[in-house]
Backbone as CSV, one residue per row, in Angstrom:
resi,resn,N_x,N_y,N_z,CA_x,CA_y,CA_z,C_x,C_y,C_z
1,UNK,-101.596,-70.068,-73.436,-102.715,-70.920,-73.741,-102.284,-72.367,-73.878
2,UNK,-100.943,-72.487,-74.865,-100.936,-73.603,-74.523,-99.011,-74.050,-74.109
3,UNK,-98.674,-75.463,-73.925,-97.493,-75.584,-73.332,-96.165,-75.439,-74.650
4,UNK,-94.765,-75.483,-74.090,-94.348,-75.482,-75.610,-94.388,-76.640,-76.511
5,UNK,-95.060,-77.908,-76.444,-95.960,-78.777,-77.352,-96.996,-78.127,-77.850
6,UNK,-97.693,-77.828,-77.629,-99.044,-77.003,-78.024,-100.162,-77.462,-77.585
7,UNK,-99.717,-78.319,-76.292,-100.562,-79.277,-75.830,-101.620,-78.030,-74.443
8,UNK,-102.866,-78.375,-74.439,-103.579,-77.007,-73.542,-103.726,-77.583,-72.312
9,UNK,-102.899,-77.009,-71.146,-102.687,-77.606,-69.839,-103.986,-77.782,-69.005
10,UNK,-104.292,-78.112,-68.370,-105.230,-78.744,-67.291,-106.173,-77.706,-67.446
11,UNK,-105.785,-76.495,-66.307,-106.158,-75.401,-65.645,-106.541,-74.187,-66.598
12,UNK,-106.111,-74.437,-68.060,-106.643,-73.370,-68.966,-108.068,-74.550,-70.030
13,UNK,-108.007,-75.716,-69.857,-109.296,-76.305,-70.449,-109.987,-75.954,-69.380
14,UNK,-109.901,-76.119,-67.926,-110.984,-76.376,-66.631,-111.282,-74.522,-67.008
15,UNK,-110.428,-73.689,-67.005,-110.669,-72.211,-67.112,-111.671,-72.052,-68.190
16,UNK,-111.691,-72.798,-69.156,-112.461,-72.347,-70.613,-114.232,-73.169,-69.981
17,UNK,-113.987,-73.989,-69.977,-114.806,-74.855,-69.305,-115.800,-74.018,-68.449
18,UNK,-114.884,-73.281,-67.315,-116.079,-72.306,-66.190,-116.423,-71.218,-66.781
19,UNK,-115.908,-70.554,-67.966,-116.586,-69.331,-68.593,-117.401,-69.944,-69.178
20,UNK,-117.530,-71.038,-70.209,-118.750,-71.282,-70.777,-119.787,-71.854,-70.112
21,UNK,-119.426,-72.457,-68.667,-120.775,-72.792,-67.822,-121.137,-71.322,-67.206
22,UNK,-120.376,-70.260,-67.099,-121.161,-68.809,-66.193,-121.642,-68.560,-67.957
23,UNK,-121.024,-68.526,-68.786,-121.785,-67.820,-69.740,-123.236,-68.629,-70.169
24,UNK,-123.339,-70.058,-69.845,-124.769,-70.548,-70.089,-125.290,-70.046,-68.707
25,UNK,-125.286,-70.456,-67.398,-125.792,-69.747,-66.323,-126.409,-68.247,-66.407
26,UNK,-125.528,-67.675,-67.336,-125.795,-65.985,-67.571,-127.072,-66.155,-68.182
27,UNK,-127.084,-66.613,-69.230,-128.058,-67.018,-70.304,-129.812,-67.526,-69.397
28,UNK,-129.177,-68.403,-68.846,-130.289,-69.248,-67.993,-130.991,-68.162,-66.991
29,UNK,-130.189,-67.333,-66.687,-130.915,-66.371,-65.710,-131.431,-65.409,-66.441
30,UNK,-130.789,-64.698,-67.476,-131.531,-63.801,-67.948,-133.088,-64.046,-68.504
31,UNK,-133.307,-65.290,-69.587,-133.934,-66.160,-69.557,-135.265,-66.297,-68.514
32,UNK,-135.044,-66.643,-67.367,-135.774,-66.741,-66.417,-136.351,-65.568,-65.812
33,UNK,-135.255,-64.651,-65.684,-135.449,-63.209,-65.309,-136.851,-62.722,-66.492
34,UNK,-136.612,-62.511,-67.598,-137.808,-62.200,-68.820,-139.419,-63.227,-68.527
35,UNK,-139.079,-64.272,-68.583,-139.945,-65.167,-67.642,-140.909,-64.849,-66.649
36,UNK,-140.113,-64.018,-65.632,-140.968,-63.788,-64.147,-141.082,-62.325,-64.626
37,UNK,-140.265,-61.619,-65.592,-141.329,-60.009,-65.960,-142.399,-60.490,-66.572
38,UNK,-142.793,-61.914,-67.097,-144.073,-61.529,-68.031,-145.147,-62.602,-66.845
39,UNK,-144.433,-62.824,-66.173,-145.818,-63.841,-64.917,-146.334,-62.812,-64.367
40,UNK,-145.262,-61.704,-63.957,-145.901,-60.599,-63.446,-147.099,-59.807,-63.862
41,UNK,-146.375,-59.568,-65.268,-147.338,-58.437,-65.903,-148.763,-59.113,-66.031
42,UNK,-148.696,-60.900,-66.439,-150.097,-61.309,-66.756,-151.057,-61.439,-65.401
43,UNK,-149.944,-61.524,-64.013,-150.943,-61.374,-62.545,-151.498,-59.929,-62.400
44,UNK,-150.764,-59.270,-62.673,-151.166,-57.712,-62.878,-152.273,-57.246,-63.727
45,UNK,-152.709,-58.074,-65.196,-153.699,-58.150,-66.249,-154.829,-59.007,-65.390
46,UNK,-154.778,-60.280,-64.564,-156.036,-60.832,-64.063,-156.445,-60.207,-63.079
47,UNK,-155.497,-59.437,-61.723,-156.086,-58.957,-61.104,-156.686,-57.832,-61.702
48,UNK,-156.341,-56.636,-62.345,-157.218,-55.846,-63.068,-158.315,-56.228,-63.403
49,UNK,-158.272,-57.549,-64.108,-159.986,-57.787,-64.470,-160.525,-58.133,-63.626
50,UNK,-160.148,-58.751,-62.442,-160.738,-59.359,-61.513,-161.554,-58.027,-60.993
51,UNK,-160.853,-56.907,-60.356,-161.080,-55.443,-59.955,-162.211,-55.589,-60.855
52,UNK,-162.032,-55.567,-61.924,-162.867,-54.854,-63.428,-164.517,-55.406,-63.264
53,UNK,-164.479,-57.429,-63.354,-165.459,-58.149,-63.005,-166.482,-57.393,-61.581
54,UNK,-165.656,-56.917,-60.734,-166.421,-57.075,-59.314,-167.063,-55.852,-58.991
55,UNK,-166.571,-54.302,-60.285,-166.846,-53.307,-60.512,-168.306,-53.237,-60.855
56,UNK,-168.515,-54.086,-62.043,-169.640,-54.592,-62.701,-170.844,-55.513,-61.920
57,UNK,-170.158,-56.427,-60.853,-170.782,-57.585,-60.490,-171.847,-56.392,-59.117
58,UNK,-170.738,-55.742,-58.571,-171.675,-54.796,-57.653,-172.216,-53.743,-58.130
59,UNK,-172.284,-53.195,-59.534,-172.915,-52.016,-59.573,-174.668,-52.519,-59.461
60,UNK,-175.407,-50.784,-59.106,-176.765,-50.938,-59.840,-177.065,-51.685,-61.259
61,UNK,-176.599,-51.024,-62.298,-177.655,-51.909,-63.353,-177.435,-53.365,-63.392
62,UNK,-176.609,-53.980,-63.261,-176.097,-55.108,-63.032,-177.296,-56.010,-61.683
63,UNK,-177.315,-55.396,-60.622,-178.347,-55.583,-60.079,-179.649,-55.795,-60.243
64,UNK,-180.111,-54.587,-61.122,-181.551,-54.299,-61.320,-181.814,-55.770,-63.326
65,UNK,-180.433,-55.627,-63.631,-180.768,-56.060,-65.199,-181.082,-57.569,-64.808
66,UNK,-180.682,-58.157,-63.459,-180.476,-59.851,-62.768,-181.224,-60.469,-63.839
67,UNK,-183.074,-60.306,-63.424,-183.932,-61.012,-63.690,-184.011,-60.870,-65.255
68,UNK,-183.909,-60.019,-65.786,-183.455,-60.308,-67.121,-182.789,-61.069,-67.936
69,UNK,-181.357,-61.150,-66.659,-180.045,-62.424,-67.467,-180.852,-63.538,-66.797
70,UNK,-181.690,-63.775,-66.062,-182.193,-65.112,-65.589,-182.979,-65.496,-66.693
71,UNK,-184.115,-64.490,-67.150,-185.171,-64.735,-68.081,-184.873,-65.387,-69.330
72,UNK,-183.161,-64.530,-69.600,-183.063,-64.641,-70.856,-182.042,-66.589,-70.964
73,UNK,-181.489,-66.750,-69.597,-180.674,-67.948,-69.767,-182.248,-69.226,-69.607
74,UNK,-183.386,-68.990,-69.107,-184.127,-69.890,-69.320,-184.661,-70.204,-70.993
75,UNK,-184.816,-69.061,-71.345,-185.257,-68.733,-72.775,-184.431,-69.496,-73.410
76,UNK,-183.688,-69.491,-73.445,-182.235,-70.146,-74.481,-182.203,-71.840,-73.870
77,UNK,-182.649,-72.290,-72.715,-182.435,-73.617,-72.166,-183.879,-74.233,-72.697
78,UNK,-184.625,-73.162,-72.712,-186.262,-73.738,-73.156,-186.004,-73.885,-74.777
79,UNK,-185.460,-72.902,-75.633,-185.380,-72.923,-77.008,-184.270,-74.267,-77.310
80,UNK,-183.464,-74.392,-76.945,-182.353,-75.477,-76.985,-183.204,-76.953,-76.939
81,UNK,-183.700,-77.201,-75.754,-184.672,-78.403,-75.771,-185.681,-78.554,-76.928
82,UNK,-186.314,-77.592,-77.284,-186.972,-77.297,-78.350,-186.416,-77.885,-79.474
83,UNK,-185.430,-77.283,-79.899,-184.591,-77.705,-80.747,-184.418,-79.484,-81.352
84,UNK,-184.015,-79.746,-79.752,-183.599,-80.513,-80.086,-184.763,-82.453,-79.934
85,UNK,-185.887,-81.547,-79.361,-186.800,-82.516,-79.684,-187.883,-82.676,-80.987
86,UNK,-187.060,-81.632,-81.977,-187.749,-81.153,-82.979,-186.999,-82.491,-84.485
């Protein structure tokens, strides 16, 4: 490790030196690696809902209930104005 001074030659600082840059590199990847498992899993969670949304968006009652969610978003735009000219 070191010379008989005790002085630490070139090639064993430059040696210490490249283990602790692979051991941050190690770090940095693993890191990143955990990273892209959880981008995954959350593209995997939107497309599901997305599936989930379009399940709903094409069924019958969803269809037939339309004029209802229309009725009811005027109701709430008519009561709101109301409101607020009150």
């Amino acid at each position: 490790m070191s010379t008989e001074t005790g002085i630490t030659t070139d090639w064993e600082r430059r040696a210490r030196d490249a283990e602790a840059a692979l051991e941050e590199s190690l770090r940095e990847r693993n890191r990143l690696w955990e990273e892209l498992q959880a981008l995954k899993a959350d593209a995997r969670e939107v497309e599901a809902a997305k599936r989930e949304v379009y399940r709903v968006e094409t069924s019958a009652s969803w269809k037939v209930t339309r004029p209802l969610r229309f009725a009811k978003t005027i109701w709430h735009k008519v009561k709101r104005r109301l409101d607020l000219d009150s």
